[in-house]
N, C-alpha and C positions, 0 to 999 in steps of 0.2 A: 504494500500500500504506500509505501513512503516513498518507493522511487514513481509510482503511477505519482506523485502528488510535487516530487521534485522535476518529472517533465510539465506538469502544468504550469509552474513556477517557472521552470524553464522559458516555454513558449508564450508566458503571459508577462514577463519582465523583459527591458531590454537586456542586450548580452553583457556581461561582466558588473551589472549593477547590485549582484550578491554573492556574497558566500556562501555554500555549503556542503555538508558531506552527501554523498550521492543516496546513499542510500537512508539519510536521517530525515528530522522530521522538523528540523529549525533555519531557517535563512538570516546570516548578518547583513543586515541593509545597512549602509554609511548613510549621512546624511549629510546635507551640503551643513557649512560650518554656522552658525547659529541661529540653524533652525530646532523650534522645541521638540523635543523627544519625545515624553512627557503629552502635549498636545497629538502629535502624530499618531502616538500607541493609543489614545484616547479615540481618536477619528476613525483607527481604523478596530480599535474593538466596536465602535456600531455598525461596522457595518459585517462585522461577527466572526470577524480575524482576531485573533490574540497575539501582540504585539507589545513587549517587555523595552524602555528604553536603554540601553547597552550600560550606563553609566549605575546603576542595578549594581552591574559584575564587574566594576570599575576597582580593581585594589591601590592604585595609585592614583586619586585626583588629577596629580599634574599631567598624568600622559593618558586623559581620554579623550577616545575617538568618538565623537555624534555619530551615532547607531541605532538601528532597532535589533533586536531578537524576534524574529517572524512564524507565529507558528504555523506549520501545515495540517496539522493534527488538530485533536478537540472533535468538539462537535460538527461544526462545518462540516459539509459533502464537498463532493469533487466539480459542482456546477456554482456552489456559491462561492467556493474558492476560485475559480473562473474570475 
């Protein structure tokens, strides 16, 4: 299920705008430099994505990256993750 869910991500994102393992079930999206995290993870859990802002898993302040953590997983199907 999680690589069916990592070509969807695949073909429904531009190319190189994520990270992740092929066969997992999380995308690191960067985000341009200070835009809010925070906001973004909020906008897109309505629309029923799960969406962690990276600074979360931040153990050094001074060296983070504006990120999401992207879930593919959860409740969501495979047509509203579309």
């Amino acid at each position: 299920e999680a690589v069916e869910r990592q070509a969807i991500a695949a073909e429904s994102l531009p190319a190189h705008s994520f990270s992740a393992y092929p066969c997992g079930y999380h995308l690191w999206v960067p985000l341009p430099d200070g835009m809010d995290e925070a906001r973004v993870a909020t906008d897109l859990r309505g629309e029923g994505v799960t969406a962690i802002p990276a600074s979360i898993f931040a153990v050094d302040a001074g060296r983070r990256t504006s990120a999401l953590r992207v879930s593919l997983g959860g409740a969501i199907g495979r047509a509203g993750l579309r």
